[in-house]
TIMI-2910 file (N, C-alpha, C, CB; in pm, 1 decimal, decimal comma, always signed):
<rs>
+----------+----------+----------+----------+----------+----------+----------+----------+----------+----------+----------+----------+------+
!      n_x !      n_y !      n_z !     ca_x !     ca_y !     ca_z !      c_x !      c_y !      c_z !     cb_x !     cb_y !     cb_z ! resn !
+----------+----------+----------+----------+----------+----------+----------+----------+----------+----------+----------+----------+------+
!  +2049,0 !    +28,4 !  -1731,4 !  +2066,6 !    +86,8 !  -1860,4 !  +1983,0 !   +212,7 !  -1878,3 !  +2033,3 !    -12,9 !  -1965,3 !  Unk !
!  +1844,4 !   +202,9 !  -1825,1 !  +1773,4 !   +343,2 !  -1793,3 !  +1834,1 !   +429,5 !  -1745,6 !  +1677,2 !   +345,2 !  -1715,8 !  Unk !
!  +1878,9 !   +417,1 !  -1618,5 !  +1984,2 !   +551,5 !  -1582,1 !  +2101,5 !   +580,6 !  -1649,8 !  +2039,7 !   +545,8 !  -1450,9 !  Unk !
!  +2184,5 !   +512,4 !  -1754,6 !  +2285,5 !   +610,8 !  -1782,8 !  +2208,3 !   +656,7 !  -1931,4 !  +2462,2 !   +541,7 !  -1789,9 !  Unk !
!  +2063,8 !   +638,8 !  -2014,3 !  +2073,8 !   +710,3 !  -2079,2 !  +1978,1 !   +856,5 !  -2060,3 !  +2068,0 !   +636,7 !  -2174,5 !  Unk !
!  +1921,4 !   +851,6 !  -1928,7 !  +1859,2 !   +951,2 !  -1867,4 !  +1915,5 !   +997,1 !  -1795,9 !  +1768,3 !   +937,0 !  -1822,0 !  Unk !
!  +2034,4 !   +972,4 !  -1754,8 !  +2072,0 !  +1064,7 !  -1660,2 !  +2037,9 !  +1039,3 !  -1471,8 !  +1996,5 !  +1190,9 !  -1721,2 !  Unk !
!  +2143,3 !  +1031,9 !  -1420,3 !  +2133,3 !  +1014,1 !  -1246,9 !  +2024,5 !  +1114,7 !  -1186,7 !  +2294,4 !  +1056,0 !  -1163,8 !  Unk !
!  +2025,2 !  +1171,3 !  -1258,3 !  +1910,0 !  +1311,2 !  -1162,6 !  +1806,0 !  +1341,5 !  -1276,5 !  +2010,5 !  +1508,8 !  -1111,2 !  Unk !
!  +1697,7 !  +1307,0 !  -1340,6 !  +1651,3 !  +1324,0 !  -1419,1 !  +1525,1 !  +1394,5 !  -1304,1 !  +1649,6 !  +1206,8 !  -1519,3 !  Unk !
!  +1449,4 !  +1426,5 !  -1391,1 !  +1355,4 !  +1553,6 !  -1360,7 !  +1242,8 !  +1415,3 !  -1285,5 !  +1282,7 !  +1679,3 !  -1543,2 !  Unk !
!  +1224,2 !  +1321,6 !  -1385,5 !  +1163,7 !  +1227,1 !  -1302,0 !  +1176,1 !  +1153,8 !  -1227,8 !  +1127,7 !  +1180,8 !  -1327,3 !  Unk !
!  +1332,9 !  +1108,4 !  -1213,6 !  +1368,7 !  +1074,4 !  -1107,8 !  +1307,0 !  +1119,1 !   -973,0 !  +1476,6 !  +1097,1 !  -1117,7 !  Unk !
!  +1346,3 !  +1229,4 !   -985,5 !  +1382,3 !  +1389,3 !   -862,0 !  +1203,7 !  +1359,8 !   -813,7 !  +1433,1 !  +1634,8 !   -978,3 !  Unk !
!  +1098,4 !  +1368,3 !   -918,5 !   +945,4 !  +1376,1 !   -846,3 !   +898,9 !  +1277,2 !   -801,2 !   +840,0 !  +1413,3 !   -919,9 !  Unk !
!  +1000,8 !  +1152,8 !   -865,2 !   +967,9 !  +1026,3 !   -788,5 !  +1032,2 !  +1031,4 !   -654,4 !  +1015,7 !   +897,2 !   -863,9 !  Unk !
!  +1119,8 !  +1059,4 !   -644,1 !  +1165,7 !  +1056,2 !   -515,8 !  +1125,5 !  +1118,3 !   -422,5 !  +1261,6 !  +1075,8 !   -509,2 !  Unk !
!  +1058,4 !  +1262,9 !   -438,1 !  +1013,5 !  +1373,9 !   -374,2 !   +842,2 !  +1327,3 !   -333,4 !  +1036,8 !  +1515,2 !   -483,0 !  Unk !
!   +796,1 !  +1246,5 !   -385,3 !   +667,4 !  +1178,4 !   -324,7 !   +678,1 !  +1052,9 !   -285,8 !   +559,6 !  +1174,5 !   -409,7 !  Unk !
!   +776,1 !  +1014,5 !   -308,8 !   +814,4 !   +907,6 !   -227,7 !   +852,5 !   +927,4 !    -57,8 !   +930,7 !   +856,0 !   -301,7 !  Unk !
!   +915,4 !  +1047,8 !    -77,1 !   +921,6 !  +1134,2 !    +37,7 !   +827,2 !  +1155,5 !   +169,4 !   +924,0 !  +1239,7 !    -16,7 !  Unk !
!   +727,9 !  +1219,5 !    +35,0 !   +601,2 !  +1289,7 !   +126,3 !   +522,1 !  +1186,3 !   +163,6 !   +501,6 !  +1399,9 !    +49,4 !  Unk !
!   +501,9 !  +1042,4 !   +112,0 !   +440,0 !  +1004,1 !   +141,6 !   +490,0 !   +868,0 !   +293,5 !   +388,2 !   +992,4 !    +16,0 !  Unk !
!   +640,7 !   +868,7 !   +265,6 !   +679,9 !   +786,0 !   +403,6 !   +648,1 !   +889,2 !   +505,6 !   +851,5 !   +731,9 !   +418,5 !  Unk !
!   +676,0 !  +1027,0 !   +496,9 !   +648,9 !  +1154,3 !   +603,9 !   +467,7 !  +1128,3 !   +656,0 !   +676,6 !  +1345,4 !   +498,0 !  Unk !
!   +381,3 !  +1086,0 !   +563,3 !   +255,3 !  +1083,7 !   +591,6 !   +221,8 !   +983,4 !   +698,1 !   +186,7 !  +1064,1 !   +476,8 !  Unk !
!   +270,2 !   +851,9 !   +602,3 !   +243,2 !   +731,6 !   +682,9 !   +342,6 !   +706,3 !   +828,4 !   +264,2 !   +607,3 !   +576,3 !  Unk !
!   +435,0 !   +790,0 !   +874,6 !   +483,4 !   +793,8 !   +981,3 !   +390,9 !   +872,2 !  +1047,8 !   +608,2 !   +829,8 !   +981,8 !  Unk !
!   +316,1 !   +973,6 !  +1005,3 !   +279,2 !  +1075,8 !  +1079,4 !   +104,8 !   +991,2 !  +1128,0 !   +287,1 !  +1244,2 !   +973,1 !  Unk !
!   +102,1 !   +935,2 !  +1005,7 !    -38,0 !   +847,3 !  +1051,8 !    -26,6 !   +732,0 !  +1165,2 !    -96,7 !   +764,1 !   +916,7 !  Unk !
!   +114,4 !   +689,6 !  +1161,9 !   +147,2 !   +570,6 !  +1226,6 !   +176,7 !   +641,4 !  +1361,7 !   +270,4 !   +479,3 !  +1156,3 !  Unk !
!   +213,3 !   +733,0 !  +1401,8 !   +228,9 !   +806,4 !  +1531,0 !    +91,2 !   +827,4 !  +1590,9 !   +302,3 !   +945,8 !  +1511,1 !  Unk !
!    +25,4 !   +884,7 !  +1495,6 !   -140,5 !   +941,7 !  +1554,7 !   -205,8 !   +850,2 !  +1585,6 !   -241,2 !  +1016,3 !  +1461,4 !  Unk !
!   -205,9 !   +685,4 !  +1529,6 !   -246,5 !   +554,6 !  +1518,9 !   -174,1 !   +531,5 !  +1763,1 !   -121,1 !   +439,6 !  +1320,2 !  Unk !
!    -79,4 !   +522,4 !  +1706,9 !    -15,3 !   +495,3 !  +1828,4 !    -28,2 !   +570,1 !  +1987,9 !   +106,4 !   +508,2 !  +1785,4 !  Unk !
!    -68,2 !   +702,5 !  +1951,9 !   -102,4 !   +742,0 !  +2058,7 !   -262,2 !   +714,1 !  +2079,0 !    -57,5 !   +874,7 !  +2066,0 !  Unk !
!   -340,1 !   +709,5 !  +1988,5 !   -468,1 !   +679,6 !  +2010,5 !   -499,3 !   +548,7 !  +2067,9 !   -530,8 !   +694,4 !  +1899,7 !  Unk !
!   -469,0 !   +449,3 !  +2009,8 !   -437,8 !   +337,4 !  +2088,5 !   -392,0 !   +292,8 !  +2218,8 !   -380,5 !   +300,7 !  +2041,1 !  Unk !
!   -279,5 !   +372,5 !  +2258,3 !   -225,0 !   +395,6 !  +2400,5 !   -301,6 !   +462,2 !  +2498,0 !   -110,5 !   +467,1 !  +2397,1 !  Unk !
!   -420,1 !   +569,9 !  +2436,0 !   -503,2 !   +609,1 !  +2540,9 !   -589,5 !   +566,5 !  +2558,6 !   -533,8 !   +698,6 !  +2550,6 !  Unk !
!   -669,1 !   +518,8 !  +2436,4 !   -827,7 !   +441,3 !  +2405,1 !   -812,9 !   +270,3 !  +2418,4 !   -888,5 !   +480,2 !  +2215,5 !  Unk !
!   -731,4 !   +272,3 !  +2356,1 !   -713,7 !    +91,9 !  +2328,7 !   -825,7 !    +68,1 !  +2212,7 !   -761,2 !    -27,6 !  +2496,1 !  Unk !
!   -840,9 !   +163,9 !  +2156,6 !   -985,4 !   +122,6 !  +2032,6 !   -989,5 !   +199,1 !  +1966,6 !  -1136,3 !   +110,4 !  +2063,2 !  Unk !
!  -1104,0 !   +211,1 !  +1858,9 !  -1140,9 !   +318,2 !  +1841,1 !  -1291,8 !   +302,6 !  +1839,3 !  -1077,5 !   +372,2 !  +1734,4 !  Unk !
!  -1334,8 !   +228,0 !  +1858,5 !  -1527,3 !   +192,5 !  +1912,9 !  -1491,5 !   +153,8 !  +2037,1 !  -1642,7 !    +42,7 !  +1825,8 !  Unk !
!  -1618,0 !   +257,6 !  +2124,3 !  -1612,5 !   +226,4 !  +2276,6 !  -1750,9 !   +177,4 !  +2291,3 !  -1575,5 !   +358,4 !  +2381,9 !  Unk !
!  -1753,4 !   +128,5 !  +2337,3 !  -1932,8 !    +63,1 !  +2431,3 !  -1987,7 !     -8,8 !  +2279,6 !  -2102,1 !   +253,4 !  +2512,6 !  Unk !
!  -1973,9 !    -47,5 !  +2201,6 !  -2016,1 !   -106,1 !  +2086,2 !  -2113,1 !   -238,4 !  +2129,0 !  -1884,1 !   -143,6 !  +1998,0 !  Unk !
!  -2131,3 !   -288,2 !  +2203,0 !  -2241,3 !   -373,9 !  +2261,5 !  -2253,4 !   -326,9 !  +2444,9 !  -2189,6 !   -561,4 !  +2231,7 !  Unk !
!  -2428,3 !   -401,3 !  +2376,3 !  -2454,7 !   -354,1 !  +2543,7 !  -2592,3 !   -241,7 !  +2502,8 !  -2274,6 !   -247,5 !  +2640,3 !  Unk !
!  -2644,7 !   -238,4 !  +2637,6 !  -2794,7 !   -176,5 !  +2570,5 !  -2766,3 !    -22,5 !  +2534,2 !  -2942,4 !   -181,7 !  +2696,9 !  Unk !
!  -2890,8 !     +5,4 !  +2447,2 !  -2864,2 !   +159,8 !  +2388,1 !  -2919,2 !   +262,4 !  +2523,7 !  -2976,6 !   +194,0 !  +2215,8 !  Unk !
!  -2807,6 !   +403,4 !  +2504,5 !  -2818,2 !   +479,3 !  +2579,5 !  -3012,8 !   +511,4 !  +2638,5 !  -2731,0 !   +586,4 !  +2506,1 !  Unk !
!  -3054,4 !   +556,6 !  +2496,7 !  -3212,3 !   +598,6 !  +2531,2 !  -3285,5 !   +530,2 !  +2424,4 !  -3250,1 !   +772,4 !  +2527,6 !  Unk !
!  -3364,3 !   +399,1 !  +2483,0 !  -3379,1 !   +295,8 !  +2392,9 !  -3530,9 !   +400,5 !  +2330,3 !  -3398,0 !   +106,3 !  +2475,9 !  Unk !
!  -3579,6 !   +426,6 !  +2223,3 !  -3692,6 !   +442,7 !  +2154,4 !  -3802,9 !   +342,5 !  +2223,7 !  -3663,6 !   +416,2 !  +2001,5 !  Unk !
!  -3905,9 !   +443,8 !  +2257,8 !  -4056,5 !   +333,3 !  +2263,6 !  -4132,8 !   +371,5 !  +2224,9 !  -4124,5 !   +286,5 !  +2370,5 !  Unk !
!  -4210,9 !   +278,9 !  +2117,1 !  -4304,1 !   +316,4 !  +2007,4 !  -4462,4 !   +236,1 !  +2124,4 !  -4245,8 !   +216,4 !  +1803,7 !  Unk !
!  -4523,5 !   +383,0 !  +2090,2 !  -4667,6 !   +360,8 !  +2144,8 !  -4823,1 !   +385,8 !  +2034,6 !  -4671,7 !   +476,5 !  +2276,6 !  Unk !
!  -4884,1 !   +294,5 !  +2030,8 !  -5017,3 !   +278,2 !  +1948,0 !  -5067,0 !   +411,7 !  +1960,3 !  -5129,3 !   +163,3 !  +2002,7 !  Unk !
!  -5134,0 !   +469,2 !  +1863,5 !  -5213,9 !   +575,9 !  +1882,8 !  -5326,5 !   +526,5 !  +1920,8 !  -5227,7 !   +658,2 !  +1780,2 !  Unk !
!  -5418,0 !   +601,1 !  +2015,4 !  -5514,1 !   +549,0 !  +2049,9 !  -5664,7 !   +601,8 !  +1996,5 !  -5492,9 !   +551,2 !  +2173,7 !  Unk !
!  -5737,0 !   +542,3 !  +1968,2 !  -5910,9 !   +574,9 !  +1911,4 !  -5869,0 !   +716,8 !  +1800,3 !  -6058,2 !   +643,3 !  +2091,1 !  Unk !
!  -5939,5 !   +794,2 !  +1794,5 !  -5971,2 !   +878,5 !  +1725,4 !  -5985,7 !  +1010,0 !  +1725,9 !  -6034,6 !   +849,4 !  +1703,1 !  Unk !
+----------+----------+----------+----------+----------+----------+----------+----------+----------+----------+----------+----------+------+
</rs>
């Protein structure tokens, strides 16, 4: 009943649709970039356990 008293092409229609648009265009484009990253890395954290590269060593100052 909304559409026949607004009209098939209403102005809001048209911007709903037009970001409806842009945004399946996004999430494909995210879902591609997702997919190749995965296919090369298999991750996106590498070495996440396991000892640190250059572990810090804290030494006493000595006397005075």
């Amino acid at each position: 009943m909304a559409e026949a008293a607004s009209g098939p092409d209403s102005p809001e229609d048209d911007a709903k649709r037009k970001f409806r648009e842009a945004l399946e265009r996004k999430r494909n484009k995210q879902a591609d970039l997702n997919a190749r990253q995965s296919a090369r890395d298999g991750g996106k954290v590498q070495g996440a356990h396991g000892p640190a590269q250059s572990k810090r060593a804290f030494r006493r100052k000595s006397g005075g």
